[in-house]
N, C-alpha and C positions, 0 to 999 in steps of 0.2 A: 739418590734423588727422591724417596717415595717414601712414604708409610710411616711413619715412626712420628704418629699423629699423636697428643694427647686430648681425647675424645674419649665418650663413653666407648664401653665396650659393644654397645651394641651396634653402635654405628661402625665402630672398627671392622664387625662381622659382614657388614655391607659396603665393602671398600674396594680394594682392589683385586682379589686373589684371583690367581690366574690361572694359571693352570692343575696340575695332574692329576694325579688316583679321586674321584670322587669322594669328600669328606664334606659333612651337610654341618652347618652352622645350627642350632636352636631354631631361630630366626628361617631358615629355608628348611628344613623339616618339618616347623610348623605351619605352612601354606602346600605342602607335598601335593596337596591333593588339588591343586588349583588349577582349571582348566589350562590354564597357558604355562603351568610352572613356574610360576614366580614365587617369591621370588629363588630363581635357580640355586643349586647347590654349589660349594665352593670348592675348593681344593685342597687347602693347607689348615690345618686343626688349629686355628686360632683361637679355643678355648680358654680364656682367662686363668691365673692360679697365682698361689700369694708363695712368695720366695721365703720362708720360715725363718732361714739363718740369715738374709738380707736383712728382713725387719727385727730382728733380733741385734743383731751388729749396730742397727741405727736405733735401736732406743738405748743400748749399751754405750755409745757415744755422746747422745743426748742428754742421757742420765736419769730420764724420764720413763714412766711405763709406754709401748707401743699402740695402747689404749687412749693414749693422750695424743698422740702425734697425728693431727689431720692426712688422710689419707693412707697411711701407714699400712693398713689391715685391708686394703682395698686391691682386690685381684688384676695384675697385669696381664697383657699380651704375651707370650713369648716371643722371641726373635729368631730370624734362620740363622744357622751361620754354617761353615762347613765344618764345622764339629755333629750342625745337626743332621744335615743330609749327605754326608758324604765327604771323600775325600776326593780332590781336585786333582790333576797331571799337568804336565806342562812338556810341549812338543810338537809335531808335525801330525798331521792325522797319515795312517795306513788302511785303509780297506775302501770297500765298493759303499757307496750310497743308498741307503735301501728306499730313498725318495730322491727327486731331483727337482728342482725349480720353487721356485715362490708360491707359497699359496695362493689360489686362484678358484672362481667359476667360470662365470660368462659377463667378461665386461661390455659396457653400452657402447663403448666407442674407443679412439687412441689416442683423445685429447679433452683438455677441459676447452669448453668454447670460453672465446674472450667476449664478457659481453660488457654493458654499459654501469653504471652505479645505481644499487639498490633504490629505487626511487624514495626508499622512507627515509634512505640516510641524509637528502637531499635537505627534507619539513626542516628542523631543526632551526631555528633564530637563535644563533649562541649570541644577544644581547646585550648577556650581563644582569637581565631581569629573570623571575621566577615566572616561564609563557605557560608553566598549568600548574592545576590546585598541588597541593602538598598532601600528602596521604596523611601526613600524621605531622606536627610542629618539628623544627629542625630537620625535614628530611624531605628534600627534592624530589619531587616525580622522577620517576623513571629507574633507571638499573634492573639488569637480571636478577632472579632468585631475591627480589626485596618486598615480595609479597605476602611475607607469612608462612609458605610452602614450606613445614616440614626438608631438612637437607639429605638427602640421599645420594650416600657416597658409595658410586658405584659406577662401572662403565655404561653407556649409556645406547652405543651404536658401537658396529666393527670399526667404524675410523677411534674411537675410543680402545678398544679392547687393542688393536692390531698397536696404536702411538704406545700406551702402556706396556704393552712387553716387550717393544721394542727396548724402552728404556730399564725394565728390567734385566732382558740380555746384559746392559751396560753395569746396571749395577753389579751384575756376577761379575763380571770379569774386573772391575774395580777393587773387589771386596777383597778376588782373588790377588792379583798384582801389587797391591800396599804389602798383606799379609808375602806377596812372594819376595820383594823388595828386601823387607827385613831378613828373612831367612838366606838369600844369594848372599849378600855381603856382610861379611864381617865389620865388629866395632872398630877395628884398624883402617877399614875402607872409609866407613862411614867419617873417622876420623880428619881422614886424610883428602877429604873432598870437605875438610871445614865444617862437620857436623856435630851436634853433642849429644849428649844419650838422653837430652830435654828433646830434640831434635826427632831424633828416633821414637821416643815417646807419643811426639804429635804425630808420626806414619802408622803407629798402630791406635791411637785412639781417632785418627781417618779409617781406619777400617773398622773401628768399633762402628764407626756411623752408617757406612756402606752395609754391617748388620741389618741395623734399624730400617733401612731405606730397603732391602730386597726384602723384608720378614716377611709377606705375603706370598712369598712364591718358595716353592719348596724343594722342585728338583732339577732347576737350570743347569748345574753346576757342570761343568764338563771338563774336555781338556785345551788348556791355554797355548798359546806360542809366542813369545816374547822376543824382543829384536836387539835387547840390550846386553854386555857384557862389563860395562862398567856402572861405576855410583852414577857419576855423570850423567850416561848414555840412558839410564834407567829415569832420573829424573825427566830428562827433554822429553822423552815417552811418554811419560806420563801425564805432565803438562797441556802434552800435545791429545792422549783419550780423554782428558777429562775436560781440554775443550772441545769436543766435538759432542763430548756426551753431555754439558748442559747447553751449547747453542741448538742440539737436538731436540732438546726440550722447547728453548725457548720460539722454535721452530711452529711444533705444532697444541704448542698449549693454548695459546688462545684459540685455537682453533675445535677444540674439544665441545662434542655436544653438552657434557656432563660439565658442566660448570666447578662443581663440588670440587671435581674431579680436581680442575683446576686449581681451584684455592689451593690444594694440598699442593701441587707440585710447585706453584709459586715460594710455598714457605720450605719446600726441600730444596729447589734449584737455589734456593740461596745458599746453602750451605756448599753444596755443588760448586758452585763461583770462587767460595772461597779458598776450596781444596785448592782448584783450580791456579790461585794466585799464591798459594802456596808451595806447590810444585815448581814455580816460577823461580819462584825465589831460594828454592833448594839449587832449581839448576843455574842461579848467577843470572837470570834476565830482571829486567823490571819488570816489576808485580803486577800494575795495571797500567799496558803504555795505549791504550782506545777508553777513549769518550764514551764510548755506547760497545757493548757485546751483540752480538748477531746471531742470527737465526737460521737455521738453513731445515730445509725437508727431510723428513722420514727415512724416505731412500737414500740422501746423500748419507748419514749416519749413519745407517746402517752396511752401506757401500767401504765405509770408514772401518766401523766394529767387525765386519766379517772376516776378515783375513788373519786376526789376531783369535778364531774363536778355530780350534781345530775340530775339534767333536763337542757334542751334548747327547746323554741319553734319547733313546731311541721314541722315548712316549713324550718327547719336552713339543712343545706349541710351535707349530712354523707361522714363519713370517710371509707376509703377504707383501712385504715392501721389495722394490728395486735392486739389484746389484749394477752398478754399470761399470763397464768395461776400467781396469786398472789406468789412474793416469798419476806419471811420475814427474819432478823437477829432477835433470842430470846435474844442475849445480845449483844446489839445495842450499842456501848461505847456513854457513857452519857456525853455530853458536859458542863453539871451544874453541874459536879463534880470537888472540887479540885485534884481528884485523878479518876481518871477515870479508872484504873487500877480494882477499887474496884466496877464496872459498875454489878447489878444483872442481873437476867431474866429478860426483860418486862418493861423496863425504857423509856418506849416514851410514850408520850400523842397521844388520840386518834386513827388513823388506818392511815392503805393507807403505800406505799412503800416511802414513804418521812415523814412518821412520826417524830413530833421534840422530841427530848430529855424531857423527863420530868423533870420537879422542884424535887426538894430534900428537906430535912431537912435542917433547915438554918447552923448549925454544919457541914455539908457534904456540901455544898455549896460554889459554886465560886461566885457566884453574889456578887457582895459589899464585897467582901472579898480583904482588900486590903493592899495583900501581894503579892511582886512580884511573878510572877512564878507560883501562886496559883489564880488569881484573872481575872473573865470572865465577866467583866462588860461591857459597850459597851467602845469602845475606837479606837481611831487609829490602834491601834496593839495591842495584847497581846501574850506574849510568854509562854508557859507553858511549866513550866519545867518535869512537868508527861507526857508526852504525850498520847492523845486519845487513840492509836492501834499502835502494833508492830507487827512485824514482829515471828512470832512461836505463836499469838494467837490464841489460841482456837476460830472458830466461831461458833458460833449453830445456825441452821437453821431449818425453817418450809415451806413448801410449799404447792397452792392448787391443786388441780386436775383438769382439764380444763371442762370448758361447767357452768363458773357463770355467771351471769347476770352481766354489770358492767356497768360505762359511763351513760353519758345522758341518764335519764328516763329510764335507767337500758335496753339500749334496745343494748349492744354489747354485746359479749359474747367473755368471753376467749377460747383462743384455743392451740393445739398445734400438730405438727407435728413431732414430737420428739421422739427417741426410749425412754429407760430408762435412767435416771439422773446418769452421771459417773463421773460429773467434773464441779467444781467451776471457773468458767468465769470470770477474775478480769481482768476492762478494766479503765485504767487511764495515762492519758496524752496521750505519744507515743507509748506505749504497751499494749501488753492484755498480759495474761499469766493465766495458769490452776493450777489448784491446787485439786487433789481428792477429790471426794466424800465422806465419810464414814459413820457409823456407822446406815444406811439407816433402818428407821423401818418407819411404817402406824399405826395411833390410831384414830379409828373416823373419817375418811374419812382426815387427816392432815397429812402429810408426813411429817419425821424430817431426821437430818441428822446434821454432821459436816463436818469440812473442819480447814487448819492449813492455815493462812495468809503468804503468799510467803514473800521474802525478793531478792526483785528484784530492780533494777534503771534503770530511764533511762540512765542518763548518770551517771557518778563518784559520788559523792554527790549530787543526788536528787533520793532521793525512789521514783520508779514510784506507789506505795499505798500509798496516802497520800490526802489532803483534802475532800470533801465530792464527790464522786468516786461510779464506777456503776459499780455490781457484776450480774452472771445470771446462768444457773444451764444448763447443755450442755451433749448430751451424749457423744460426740466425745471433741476431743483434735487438733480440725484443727487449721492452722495458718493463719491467718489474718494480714492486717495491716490496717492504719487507715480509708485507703480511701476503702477499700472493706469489711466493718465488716458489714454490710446489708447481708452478703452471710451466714454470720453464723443462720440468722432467724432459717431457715429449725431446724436445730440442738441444739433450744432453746426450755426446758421442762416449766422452770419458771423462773421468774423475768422481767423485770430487777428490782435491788432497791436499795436505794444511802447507802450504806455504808461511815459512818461518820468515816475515816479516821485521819480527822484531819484536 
């Protein structure tokens, strides 16, 4: 999602870096002595350096000298990757937590108060006329950051610093899971799920990007847990983190003090989106079946990411966001079925709230089945004529009780603030909307319950329930819209978790 700006280097220096071992930039060496320490020192040796044999290659190709070629001789960023920091694992964590819980002081309160509209956003006469002078010809009054100010790309406040690592956590584990994708299966697997080695080429030049996007941050890297054992199961997975990891973003980026900040991740979450729809289409769904992508909070994402991260070195940056209690769907509609209709209990490979679809019987099976309508091989598009989940479906649900161990080295703990569970939270695209609770019984410490899938749109023809879509378990029935769904926390029992819509 981040980084892999092209900008001067100096502004690169004053970007996003985030964490570890104190390494000072030029730029915060040179202010060392400033009463307040500014500007502070960075973490990751983002020093500039010219690649000798790169620019050599490219003017041998050119056929030109490398004195000719605009920009050529001009010193890059380096990038992380885990070639730089280390080597990655993959498996369940083993040992005691040497911290536990979220980062924290002393918060003001245990809610945001709901109060009335900004009285300034109110002035505004959208006319159609120009109601104040122009600063300058062609250019409207008004907007952030359009006054000349120098841009300073850098976090700006904790809600800043805390959104950014969050979404670097993501970028590791991305970086990691393409790069582990290729190395699990073989080009006979890859084959035989419909893939070609152009194919395979785009999963590793997606991890080249996921480089670019974490190079600011140096020693996240830890050990993975992954829930997949086929080509297949491995796709839906993926599909399913890498939407959570840019509705994450699109979550809390407008929200960002640092503006700058913003801009950058706007032109990386783009790229994000498209992995995104990429993934889709490895695993046989349609590529973009919503009108509008969605946005959900910090914690909810992070509630997502944690289960899939088993350990991170012991000096890496904690998070100050949410885990809330696990919430599961028992008949999760299975995407490797021709009929999905006919979805049992318990049709996903291994755990975690992004669990992919399981493999089927080859008879019950879309893979390589190729008949229009019925057929989820990888492909540009596929349309299926059953569709995944409707509207008046029965869902069945299970949930946990808060205070589990989860995340990194198992050292967060879920929580929650919440009275009793009264109402199914369905949040996709431009809407959220409720839908009752019911049938609520406890066995063994596991709460179950059901709920009926609403049949709601945003607009005229487009169901706002539809592609892979975030559901959560609420004791109230407040109203939100997209830009203030952070408020609902407080009144979050469990979940969130991706509901495979479609």
């Amino acid at each position: 999602m981040f980084f892999k700006v092209g900008l001067a280097a100096g502004l690169i220096a004053t970007a996003f870096a985030l964490p570890q071992a104190a390494t000072t930039t030029a730029a915060s060496s040179a202010s060392s002595s400033s009463p307040t320490g500014y500007p502070h020192p960075y973490s990751y040796d983002q020093q500039p350096s010219i690649n000798s044999a790169a620019v050599s290659s490219v003017a041998a190709y050119a056929g030109i000298p490398a004195s000719e070629i605009p920009g050529a001789a001009d010193p890059v960023v380096p990038v992380v990757s885990s070639q730089v920091t280390g080597v990655t694992s993959h498996g369940p964590f083993s040992g005691t937590p040497a911290t536990t819980g979220a980062l924290s002081n002393t918060p003001n309160g245990t809610a945001i108060p709901v109060l009335p509209p900004n009285p300034t956003a109110l002035v505004y006469n959208p006319n159609g006329t120009l109601n104040n002078q122009e600063p300058i010809p062609y250019q409207p009054a008004g907007g952030l950051g359009t006054n000349g100010t120098e841009p300073v790309y850098r976090v700006q406040s904790d809600f800043d610093y805390q959104s950014i690592l969050l979404g670097l956590y993501q970028e590791w584990i991305e970086l990691d899971l393409f790069h582990n994708i290729l190395a699990t299966f073989s080009e006979e697997e890859f084959t035989a799920a419909g893939l070609t080695p152009s194919d395979r080429f785009l999963i590793e030049f997606m991890a080249d990007q996921e480089s670019g996007h974490a190079t600011l941050l140096s020693s996240l890297l830890g050990t993975y847990n992954y829930p997949f054992t086929t080509v297949h199961e491995a796709f839906d997975f993926t599909q399913k983190l890498t939407r959570f990891g840019e509705s994450g973003v699109w979550g809390f980026q407008a929200h960002l003090d640092s503006r700058e900040c913003a801009q950058l991740l706007d032109q990386s979450i783009a790229t994000e989106a498209r992995q995104q729809m990429i993934f889709r289409q490895f695993a046989g769904l349609f590529p973009m079946p919503v009108w509008f992508e969605t946005g959900i909070p910090q914690s909810w994402a992070w509630t997502l990411l944690a289960p899939y991260i088993s350990s991170c070195p012991a000096n890496s940056k904690r998070l100050a966001w949410q885990n809330f209690p696990g919430l599961y769907v028992l008949n999760q509609p299975n995407s490797a079925r021709r009929n999905a209709t006919q979805t049992g209990f318990n049709e996903t490979a291994g755990f975690g709230p992004a669990a992919p679809s399981s493999d089927v019987p080859a008879n019950e099976s879309c893979i390589g089945y190729n008949v229009t309508g019925f057929d989820c091989s990888a492909s540009i598009s596929q349309n299926r004529s059953i569709p995944l989940s409707y509207p008046g479906r029965e869902v069945f649900l299970s949930w946990e009780n808060p205070g589990k161990a989860v995340g990194p080295n198992n050292s967060y703990v879920t929580s929650t603030s919440a009275g009793a569970p009264e109402f199914v939270l369905w949040v996709s695209q431009l809407n959220i909307t409720y839908s009752p609770l019911t049938n609520i019984t406890t066995s063994n410490g596991t709460n179950y319950g059901m709920t009926i899938q609403p049949d709601v749109s945003t607009y005229e023809g487009d169901p706002a329930i539809n592609g892979t879509m975030f559901i959560a378990l609420t004791d109230a029935n407040i109203t939100y819209t997209a830009f203030n769904l952070s408020n609902v926390n407080p009144h979050v029992v469990a979940g969130p978790f991706l509901y495979q819509a479609g």
